[in-house]
C-alpha positions in Angstrom: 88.1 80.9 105.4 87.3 80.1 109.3 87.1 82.9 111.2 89.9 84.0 113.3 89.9 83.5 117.2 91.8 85.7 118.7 90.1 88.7 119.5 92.7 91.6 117.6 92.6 88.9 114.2 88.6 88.8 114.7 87.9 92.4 114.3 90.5 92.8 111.6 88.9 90.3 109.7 85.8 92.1 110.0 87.1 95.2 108.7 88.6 93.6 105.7 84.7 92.0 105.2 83.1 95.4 105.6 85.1 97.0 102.9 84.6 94.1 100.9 80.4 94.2 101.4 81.0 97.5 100.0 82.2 96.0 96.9 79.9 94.6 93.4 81.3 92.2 91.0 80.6 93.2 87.9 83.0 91.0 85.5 83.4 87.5 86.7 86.8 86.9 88.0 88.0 83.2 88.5 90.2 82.4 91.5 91.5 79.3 90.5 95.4 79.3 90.1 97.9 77.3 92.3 100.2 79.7 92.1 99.3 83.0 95.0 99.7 86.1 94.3 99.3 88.8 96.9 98.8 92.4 94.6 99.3 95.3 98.0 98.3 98.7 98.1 100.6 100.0 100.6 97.7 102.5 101.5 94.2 102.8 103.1 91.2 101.0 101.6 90.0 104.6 100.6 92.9 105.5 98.9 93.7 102.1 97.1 90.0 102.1 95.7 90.1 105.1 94.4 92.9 103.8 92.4 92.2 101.4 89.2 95.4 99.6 89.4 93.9 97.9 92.4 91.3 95.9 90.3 93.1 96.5 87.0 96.0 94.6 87.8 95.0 91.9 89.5 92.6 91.2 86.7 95.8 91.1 84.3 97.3 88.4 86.3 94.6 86.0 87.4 94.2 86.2 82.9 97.1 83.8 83.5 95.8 80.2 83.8 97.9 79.2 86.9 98.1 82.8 88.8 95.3 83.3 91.5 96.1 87.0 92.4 94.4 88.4 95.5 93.9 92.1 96.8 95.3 93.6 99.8 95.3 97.2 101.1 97.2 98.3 104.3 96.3 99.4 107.8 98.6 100.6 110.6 96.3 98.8 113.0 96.4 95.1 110.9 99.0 92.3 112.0 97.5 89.5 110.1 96.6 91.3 106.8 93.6 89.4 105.2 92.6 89.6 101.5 89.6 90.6 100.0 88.1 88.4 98.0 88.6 85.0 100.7 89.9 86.6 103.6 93.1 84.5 103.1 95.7 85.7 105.7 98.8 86.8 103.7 101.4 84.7 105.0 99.6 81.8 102.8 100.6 84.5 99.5 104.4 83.3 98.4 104.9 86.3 96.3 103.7 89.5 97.3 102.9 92.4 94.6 103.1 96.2 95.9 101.3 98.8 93.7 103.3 102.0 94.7 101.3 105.2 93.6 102.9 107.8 96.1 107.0 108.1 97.5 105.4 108.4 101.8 104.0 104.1 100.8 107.6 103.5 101.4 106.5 103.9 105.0 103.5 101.7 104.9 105.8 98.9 103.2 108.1 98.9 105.7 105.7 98.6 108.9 104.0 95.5 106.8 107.3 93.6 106.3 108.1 94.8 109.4 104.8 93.0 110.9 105.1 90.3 109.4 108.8 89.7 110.3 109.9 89.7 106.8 114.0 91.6 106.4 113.3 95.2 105.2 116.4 94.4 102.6 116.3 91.9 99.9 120.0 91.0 100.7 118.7 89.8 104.2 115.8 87.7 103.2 116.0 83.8 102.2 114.3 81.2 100.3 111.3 80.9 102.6 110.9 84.5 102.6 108.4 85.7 100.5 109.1 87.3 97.2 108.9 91.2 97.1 108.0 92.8 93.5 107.5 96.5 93.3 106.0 98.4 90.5 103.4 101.3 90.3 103.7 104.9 89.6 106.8 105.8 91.2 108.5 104.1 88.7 107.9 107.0 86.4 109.6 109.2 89.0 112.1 107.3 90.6 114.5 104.8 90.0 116.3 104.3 93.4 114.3 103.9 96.5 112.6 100.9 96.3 115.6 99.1 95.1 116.9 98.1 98.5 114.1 96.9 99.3 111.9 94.7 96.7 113.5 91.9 95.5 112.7 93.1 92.0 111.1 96.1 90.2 109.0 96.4 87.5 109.3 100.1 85.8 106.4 101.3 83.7 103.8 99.9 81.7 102.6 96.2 83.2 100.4 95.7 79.6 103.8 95.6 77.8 105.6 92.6 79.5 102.5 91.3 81.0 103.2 87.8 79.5 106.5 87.0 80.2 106.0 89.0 83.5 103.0 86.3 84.2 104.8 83.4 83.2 107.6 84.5 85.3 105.6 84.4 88.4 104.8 80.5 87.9 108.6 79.5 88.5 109.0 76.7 90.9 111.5 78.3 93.0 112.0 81.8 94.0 115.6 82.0 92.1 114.0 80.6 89.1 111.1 83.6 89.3 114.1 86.0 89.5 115.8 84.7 86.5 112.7 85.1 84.4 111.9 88.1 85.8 115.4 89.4 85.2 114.8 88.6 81.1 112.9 91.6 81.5 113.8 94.6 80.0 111.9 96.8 82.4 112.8 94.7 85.5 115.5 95.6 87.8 116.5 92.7 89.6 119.3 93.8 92.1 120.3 90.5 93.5 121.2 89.1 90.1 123.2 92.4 89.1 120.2 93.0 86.5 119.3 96.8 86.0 116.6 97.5 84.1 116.9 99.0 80.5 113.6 100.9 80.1 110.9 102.1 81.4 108.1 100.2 79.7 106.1 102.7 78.0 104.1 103.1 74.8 100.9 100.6 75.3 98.3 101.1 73.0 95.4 101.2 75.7 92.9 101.4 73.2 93.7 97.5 72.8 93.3 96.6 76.8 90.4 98.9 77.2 92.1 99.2 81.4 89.1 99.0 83.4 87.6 97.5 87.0 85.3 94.8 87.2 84.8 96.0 90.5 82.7 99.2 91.6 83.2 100.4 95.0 81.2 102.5 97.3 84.1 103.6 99.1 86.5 105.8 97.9 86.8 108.6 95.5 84.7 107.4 92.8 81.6 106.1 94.6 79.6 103.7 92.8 81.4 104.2 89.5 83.2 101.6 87.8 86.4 103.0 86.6 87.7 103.0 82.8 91.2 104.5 81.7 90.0 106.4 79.1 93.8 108.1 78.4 97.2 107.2 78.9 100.0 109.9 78.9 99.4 114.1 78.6 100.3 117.0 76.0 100.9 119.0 78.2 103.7 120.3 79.5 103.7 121.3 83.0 106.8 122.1 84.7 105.9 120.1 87.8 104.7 116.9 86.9 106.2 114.2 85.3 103.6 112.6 82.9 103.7 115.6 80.7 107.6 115.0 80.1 108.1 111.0 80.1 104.9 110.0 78.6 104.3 110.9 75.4 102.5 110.6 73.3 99.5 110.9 74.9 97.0 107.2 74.0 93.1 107.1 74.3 90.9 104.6 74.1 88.2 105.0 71.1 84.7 106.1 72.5 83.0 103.1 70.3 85.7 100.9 72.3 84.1 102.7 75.2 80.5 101.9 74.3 81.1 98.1 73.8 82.3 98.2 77.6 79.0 99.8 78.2 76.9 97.3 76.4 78.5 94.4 77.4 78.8 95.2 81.3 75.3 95.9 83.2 76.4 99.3 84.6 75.2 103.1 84.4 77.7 105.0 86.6 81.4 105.5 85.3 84.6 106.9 86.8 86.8 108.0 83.8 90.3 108.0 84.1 92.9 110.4 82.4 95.2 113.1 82.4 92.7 115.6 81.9 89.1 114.4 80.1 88.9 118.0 78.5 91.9 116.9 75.8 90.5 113.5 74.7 90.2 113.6 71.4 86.8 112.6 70.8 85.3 114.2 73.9 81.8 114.9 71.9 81.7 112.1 70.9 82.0 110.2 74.2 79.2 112.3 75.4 76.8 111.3 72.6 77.7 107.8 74.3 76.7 108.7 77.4 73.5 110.4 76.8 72.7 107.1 74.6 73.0 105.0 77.5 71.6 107.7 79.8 75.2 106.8 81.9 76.4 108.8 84.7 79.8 109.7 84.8 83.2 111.5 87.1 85.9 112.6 86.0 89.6 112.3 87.4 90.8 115.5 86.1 89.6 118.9 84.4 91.7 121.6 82.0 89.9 124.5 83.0 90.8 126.5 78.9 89.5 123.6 77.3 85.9 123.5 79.2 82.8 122.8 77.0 79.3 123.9 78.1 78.1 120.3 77.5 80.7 118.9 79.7 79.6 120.4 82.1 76.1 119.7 82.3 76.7 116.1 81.7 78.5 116.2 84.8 76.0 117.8 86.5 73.2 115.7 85.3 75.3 112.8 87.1 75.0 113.8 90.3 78.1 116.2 90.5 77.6 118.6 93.3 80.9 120.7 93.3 83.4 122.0 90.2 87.0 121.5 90.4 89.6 122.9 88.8 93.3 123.5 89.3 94.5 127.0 88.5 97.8 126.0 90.4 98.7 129.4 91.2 96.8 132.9 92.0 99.5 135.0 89.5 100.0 135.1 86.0 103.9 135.5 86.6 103.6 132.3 88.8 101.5 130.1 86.0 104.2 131.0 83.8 107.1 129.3 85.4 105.0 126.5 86.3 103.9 125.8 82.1 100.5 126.1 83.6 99.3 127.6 80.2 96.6 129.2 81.7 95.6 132.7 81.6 93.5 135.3 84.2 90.9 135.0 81.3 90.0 131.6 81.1 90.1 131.2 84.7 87.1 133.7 84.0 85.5 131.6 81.5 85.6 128.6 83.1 84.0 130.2 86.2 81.2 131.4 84.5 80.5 128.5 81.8 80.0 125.9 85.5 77.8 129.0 87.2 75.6 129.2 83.8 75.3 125.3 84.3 74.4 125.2 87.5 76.9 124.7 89.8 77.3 126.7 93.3 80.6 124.9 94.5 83.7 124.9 93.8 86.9 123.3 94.3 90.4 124.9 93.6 94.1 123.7 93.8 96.8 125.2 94.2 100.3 125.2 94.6 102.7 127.1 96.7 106.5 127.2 97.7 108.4 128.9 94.7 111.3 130.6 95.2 110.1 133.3 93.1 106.8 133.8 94.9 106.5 137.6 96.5 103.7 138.9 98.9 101.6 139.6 95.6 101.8 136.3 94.1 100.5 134.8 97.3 97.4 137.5 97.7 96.8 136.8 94.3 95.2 133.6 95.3 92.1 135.8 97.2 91.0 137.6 93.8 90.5 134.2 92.4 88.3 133.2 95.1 86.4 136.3 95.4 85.8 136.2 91.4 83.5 133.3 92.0 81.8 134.4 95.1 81.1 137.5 93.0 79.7 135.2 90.5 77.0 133.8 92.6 79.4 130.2 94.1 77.7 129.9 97.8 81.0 127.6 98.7 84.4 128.3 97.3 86.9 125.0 98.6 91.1 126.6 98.6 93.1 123.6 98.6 97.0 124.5 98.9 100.0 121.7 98.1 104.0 122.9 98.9 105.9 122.3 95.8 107.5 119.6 95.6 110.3 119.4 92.9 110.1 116.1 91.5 113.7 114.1 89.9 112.4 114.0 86.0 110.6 117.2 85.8 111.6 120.0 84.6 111.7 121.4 88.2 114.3 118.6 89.2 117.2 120.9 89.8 115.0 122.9 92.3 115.1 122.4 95.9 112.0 122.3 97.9 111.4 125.5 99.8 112.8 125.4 103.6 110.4 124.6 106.1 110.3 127.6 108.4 109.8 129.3 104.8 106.4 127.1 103.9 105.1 127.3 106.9 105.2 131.3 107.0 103.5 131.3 103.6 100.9 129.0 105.1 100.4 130.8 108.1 99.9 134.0 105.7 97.8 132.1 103.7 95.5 131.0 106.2 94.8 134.7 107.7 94.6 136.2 104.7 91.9 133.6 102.8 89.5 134.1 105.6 86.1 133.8 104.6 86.8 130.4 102.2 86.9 127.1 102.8 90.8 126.5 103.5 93.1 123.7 103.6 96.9 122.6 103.2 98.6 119.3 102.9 101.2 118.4 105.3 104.3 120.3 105.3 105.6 117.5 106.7 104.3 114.8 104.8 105.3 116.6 101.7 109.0 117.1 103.0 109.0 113.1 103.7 107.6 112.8 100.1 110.3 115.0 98.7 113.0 113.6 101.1 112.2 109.8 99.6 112.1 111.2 96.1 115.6 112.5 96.3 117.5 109.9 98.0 120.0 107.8 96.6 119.9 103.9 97.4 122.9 103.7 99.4 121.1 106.2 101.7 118.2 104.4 101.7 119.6 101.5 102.9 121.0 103.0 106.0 117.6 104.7 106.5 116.0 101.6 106.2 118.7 99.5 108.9 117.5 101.7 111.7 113.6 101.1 111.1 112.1 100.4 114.0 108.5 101.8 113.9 106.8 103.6 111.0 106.6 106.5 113.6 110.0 107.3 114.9 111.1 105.9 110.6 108.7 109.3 109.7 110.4 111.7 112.2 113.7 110.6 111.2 112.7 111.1 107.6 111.3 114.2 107.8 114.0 115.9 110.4 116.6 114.6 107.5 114.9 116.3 104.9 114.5 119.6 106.9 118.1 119.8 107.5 118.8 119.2 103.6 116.5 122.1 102.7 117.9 124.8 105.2 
């Protein structure tokens, strides 16, 4: 790729090749296809690499012959967008691939096709228009809001339909693509009248073995090549959707682990699942990586099913800080969120992570039920000052609204009103002095909510008076304020 020449396209392009010198190759990848394939985080580089579907899926495609699929990420400051791996602008992409993790990317779509002067609606767009495809986890929570605007969707599982769905993709024309794609039963393809029949679910990831071939030094998992070690939860928390619509719960077998390990020249290893504490072979696992001396992170904890060697294996990697996610400060407030956690094993936990060796630790909550009282939300302090009392120098509070999601079992709720959240927070705030405090956006989380909830037709109008992703967020959120009063 030459470089660009205009001055704004220069220093874009070498943002895109900083990020990328902070990436290693560790899998070859062949870039060969005719047919281009732009896969888009519609987030920050940060956020998108902490993410294995950004490496995952684009390895999935470019397996097809013909496909040479090349990573994007978003930036409110790009105009020309430029991949990673050749710094290929992406107007030279004729089908472009959004990964949509999060409800508030809807915004970050929006100002790229917007950029790029691409119609925000699929009805609007033409032939020369490139082709929109949406897929990611949202499609686990909701069926509506990206339907106005992709040109197709793809619900669920990629692994299942990742044939045809690749095949699909090498039509001449974009009608013929749509056809094909519309022979999916997980695709919704509005413009052909094609809704989708299922949400494709039910892989057997023991058989993929999902990993990167890609490590990082940016994001979440630094240096760590990440492997999906589970698909799916048992558990059944009242807030979250994986718990209810994916089951049952799939691992991947630690000796299908270890062959990753001796075949790839790597020690360090993000590992992906609903919670590492309920894989089924988690001793197992460990005797792999003390055999290989590896160092590993986790994505997620269950604080009652903690093991002493766990947590030493984690600190022998380098961890510096504990997390866990007690969700709320109350008993009565666990309850009705199917928490399944007692006062107890918060205890436990607490003192098993001091014995080891840790001095810091990281706690989320969650806040915003209708049922919460002034006691509930000062129960949150004697958590906290159990583990200063237990010798943690720095105890990290981090607070999230609820947000009632449509397929959980809190889908009938509303979200709490915002004068309401932000009384709790400013309570909240006085009340924890002393700890390391912080909350997420009330506002973001009422846009979040807000998307989550709308129906399609409303999305469309939304979506006519776009202008800016600015004035698009006020209007959101202002929307959602008035629903929730």
């Amino acid at each position: 790729m030459r470089k660009p020449r205009r001055p704004q396209d220069f220093l874009e392009y070498e943002k895109v090749l900083g990020f990328k010198s902070k990436e290693r190759q560790v899998e070859n990848l062949k870039l060969e296809g005719d047919v281009r394939v732009a896969l888009i985080v519609p987030n920050d580089y940060i956020v998108a690499s902490s993410g294995l579907a950004f490496y995952y899926v684009q390895k999935l495609l470019n397996h097809h012959p013909r496909i040479r699929c090349e990573r994007f990420f978003y930036d409110e400051s790009f105009s020309k967008y430029y991949s990673l791996e050749t710094q290929t602008p992406l107007d030279e992409f004729p089908i472009w691939l959004f990964s949509v993790s999060f409800e508030n990317d809807l915004l970050n779509l929006l100002d790229l096709l917007k950029k790029k002067g691409i119609p925000l609606l699929w009805k609007d767009r033409e032939e020369h228009h490139p082709l929109v495809v949406a897929g990611g986890a949202v499609t686990y929570l909701n069926t509506e809001f990206l339907l106005p605007v992709a040109d197709a969707v793809y619900y669920g599982e990629l692994e299942k339909h990742l044939e045809e769905f690749s095949e699909a993709l090498t039509g001449e024309k974009k009608e013929d693509i749509l056809k094909a794609l519309a022979e999916i039963p997980s695709m919704n393809v509005p413009s052909l009248g094609k809704k989708h029949s299922e949400i494709a679910t039910g892989v057997i990831v023991d058989e993929f073995l999902p990993h990167a071939h890609i490590v990082s030094d940016a994001g979440v998992f630094l240096g760590k090549l990440l492997v999906e070690l589970g698909r799916g939860c048992i558990r059944r928390c009242a807030f979250c959707i994986f718990g209810k619509n994916l089951k049952p719960a799939r691992f991947v077998r630690p000796d299908r682990f270890e062959s990753l390990v001796e075949e790839i020249p790597w020690k360090e290893y993000g590992l992906i699942s609903a919670t590492i504490t309920d894989y089924p072979w988690l001793n197992e696992l460990l005797d792999v990586v003390e055999r290989h001396q590896l160092k590993i992170s986790v994505s997620s904890l269950r604080l009652d099913r903690l093991s002493e060697r766990l947590l030493k294996v984690l600190k022998e990697s380098g961890q510096r800080s504990f997390t866990i996610a007690p969700e709320a400060g109350s008993q009565k407030i666990r309850d009705i969120l199917k928490k399944d956690i007692t006062d107890e094993q918060i205890e436990i936990a607490l003192k098993m992570a001091r014995n080891v060796g840790f001095d810091r630790i990281k706690m989320y909550f969650i806040y915003g039920l209708e049922e919460e009282t002034e006691e509930d939300l000062r129960a949150f302090r004697k958590i906290g000052e159990l583990a200063l009392q237990m010798g943690y120098r720095e105890v990290h509070m981090s607070f999230n609204p609820l947000i009632p999601k449509p397929g959980t079992d809190f889908e009938e709720r509303r979200m709490e009103p915002v004068d309401v959240l932000r009384e709790k927070e400013k309570f909240l705030k006085e009340y924890l002095k002393g700890f390391r405090v912080d909350f997420e956006s009330i506002r973001e989380s009422v846009i979040q909510y807000t998307i989550a909830r709308a129906s399609r037709e409303e999305i469309v109008e939304w979506v006519k008076s776009f202008e800016n992703k600015k004035r698009f967020r006020k209007m959101i959120f202002n929307e959602g304020r008035k629903r929730l009063c």
